[in-house]
N, C-alpha and C positions, 0 to 999 in steps of 0.2 A: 317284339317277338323276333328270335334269333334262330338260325338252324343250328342247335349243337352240335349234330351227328349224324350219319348217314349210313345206314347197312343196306347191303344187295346180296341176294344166292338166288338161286333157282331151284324147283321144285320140280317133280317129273312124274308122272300119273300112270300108271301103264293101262291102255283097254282090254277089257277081257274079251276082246280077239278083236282084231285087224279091221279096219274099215277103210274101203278104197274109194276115190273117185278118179276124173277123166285122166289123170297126170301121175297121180302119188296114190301109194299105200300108207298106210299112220297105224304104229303099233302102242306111240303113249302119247301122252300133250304133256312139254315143258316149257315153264314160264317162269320168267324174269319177274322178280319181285324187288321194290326197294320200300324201304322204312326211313322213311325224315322226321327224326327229334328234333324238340326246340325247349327253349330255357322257360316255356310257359308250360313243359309238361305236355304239351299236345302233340299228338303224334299225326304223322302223313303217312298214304300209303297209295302205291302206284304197282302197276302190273303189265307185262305182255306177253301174250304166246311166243316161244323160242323158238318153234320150228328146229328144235333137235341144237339151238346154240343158245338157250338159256343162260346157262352159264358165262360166256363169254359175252355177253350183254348187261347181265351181272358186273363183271370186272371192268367194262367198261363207266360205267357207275361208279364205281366205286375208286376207279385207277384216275379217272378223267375229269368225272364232272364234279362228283363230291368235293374235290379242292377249288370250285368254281364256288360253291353256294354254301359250303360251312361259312359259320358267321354272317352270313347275308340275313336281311330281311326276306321271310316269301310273301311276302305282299307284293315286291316287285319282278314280279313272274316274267312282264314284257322284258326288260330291262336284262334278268337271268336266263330269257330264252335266247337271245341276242346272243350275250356271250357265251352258251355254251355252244351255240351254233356255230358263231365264228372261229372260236378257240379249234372246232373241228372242223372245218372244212376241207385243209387238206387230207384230212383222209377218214371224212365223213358223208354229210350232204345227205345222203341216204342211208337205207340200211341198218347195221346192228348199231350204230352210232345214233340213228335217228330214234329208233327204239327204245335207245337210252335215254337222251334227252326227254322221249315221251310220257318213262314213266316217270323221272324227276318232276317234270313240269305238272305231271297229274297230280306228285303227292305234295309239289307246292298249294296248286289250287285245293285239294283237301284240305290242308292246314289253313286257307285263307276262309274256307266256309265256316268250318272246325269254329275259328277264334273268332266270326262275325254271330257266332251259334245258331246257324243258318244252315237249314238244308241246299245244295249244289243248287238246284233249278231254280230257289227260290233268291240264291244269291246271288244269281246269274239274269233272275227278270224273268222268271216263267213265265210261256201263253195257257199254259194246262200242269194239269196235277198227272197224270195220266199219257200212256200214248198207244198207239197199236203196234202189234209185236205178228210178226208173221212166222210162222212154223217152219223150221228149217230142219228139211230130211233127205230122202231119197237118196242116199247112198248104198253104195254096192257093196253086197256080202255076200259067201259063197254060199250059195241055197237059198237066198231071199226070192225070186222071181218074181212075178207079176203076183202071185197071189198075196206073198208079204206086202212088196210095195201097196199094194191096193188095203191090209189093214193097217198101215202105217199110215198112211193117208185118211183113212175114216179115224182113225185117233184123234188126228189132227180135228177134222170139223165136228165130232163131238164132244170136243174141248172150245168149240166155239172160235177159233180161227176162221178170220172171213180170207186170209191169204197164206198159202202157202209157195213154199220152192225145192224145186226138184233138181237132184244133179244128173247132168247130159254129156254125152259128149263119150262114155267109156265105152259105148258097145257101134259095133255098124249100124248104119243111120235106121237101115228095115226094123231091126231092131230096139233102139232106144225110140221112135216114134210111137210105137205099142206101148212105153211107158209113159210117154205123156199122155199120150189117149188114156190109159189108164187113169192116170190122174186127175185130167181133165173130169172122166166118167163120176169119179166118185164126188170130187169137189163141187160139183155142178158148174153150170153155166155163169149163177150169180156170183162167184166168188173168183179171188186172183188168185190168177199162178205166176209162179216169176222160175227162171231156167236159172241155171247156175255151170257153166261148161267148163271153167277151170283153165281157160286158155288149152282147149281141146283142138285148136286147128290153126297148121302153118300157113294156110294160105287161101285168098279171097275166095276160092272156087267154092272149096272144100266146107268152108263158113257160113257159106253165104246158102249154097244147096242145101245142107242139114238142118240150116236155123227156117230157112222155108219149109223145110217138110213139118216142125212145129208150128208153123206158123197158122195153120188150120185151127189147131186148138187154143187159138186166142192169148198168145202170152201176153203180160205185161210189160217183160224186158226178158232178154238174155243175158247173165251175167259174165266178161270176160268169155267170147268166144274165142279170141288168139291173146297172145302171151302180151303181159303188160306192158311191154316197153313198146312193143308193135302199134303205135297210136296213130298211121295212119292206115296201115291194115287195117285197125280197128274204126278208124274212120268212116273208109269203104263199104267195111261190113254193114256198119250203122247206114247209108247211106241209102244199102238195095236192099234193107228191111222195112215190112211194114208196121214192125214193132223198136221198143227201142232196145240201146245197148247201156248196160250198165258196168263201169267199171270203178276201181279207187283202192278196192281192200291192200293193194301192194304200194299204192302212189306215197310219196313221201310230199310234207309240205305244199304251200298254196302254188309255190311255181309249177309242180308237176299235175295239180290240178288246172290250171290255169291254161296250162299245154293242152289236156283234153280238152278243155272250153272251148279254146281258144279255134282247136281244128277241126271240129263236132265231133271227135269220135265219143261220144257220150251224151245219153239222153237222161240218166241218171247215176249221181254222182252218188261213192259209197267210202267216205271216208273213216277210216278206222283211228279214234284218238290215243291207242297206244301205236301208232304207228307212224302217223304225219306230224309227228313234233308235240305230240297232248293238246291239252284242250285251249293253252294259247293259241294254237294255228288252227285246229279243229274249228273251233270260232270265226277265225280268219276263212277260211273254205266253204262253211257254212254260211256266210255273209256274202261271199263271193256267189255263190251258187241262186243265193235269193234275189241276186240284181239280173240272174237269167231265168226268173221261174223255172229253175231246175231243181227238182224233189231229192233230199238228202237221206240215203237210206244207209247207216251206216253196216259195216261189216262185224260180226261176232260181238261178244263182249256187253253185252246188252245191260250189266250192273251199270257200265259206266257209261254208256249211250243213254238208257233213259233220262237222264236230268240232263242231257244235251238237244237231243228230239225233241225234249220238251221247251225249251228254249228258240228253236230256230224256227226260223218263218215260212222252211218250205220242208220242216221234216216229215217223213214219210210214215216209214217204220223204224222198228228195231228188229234184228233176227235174235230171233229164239231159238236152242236146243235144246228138246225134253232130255235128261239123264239117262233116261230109259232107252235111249239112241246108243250111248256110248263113244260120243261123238265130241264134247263139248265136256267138258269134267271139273273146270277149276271152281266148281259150285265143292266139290268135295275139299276145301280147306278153305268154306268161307261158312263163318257162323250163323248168316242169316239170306240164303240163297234165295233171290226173288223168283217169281211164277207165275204167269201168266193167270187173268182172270174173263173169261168170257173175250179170250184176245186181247186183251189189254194187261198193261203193266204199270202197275203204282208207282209213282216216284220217292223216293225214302224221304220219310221226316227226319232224319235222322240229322245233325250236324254234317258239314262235310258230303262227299257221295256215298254215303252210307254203306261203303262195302268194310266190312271188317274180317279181318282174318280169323280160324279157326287153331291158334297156336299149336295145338297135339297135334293136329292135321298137317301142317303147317313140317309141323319134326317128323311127323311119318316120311312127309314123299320130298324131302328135302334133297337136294343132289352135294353131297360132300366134295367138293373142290379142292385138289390139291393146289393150287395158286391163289395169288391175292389174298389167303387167310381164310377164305370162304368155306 
């Protein structure tokens, strides 16, 4: 099996209205999409959130790595992660670069499940068919207050969610504490909460006070209370909690997990495989993580997390976002959008990671690029 060809664009969703949390407002979600043909017919397919540069993670795809892996075998994924890694390090390492290489490397290992006719988890060595999926909400909208949040939350556990996560960190501490309580209130005692703060605070005092004042209502972790590169801040922080700290959604590759480990600012690790280099290195972090009994929850994207959770020895959950949020949307240009069942989520029988694209969908929210051909 050969790669023939390689296409990348991005696509771009707009929300029918605004949702903010601790840091950012978000008016659409655009992702980075790449397609890998090969000379058996079988096609690849990889994805990631853009964060508004979709596009130029696109062209980087398609400018950079695509003349790396035309012609190659994708059976040799280790081998193709190498060199596209190294080919960019001067002016990669992280970032839109890493991005790139994460979706290639995703829609190599498609292709590798693809051609073994093997569903991802099962080609991977799965521990389970299935995995838990925890409800991801609480975000701020203008008029939502405490009575939304509170039926946005009983959603949640009358869908049978034994875990949910609320975002913290946007309003003054008197404030956002009335919303966990709240949460707390309605989820019960028996069930998890996990915070989500967005890198909401510069500094130890500030972190440390607020995440205490939640600290009453039992959390399970805080996710990202200061900004991700701040890893011994965040160290700190983790250090004068009685709960843990969880970061990873922005971390690139095993070294920059390695660094959290390494300094404890993390008690659990949340690696995102369009993000840390795909699910070569995804693997690699994941393995890492299990030599410190530390619980791998990864961040968004939960098509392509589940046959990975299911897989690792110390995974957690996966995050979930109901549509009905308007928060999470790239289910609208995929033909067969998974959904949670009594909290859990089946893993696709399907060849491959079973996510397959919605082609009309697909040309609706397409982003027409003038460069690169796209």
């Amino acid at each position: 099996m050969r790669v023939t060809d390689i296409e990348s664009f991005a696509v771009s969703i707009p929300l029918d209205e605004p949702v903010a949390f601790a840091t950012r407002e978000v008016e659409a979600r655009d992702h980075a999409i790449v397609r890998i043909n090969t000379d058996t017919g079988l096609e690849g397919v990889g994805y990631t959130l853009g964060y508004e540069a979709g596009s130029i993670i696109a062209a980087v795809v398609e400018d950079l790595l695509a003349p790396i892996v035309v012609g190659e075998n994708p059976h040799d994924t280790a081998r193709l992660w190498r060199e596209m890694f190294d080919t960019t390090v001067p002016y990669g390492r992280k970032g839109l670069v890493l991005r790139a290489i994460s979706i290639v490397d995703i829609a190599l290992w498609d292709l590798k499940a693809k051609h073994a006719a093997l569903p991802l988890h099962t080609y991977l060595g799965a521990m389970r068919d299935s995995v838990p999926a925890y409800a991801s909400g609480g975000y701020y909208r203008e008029g939502k207050g405490l009575e939304g949040l509170r039926e946005e939350m009983g959603r949640y556990v009358d869908r049978g969610h034994d875990t949910v996560k609320l975002k913290v960190g946007g309003l003054p501490p008197g404030e956002e504490v009335e919303r966990v309580r709240v949460t707390r209130e309605v989820i019960g005692e028996e069930r998890t909460l996990l915070l989500d703060a967005n890198g909401a605070w510069r500094d130890r005092r500030s972190a440390v006070d607020a995440c205490r004042r939640y600290g009453q209502y039992d959390p399970y972790f805080i996710e990202e209370p200061v900004m991700p590169d701040s890893v011994e801040l965040m160290a700190a922080v983790n250090a004068d909690l009685d709960y843990g700290v969880a970061a990873g959604e922005q971390e690139f590759t095993r070294y920059g997990f390695a660094e959290l480990l390494r300094e404890g600012a993390v008690d659990v690790v949340q690696p995102d495989v369009t993000v840390v280099g795909g699910i070569t290195e995804w693997l690699r972090i994941a393995n890492t993580a299990a030599t410190h009994d530390i619980p791998v929850v990864p961040h968004y994207n939960w098509d392509l997390h589940v046959p990975l959770v299911a897989v690792a020895e110390t995974g957690r959950w996966v995050e979930y976002f109901y549509r009905e949020q308007d928060v999470k949307v790239f289910d609208d240009v995929l033909e067969r959008p998974m959904t949670p069942k009594n909290g859990e989520i089946d893993a696709s029988e399907r060849p491959g990671h079973g996510v397959t694209l919605d082609d009309d969908a697909v040309a609706e929210f397409r982003v027409r690029a003038t460069n690169g051909g796209r």
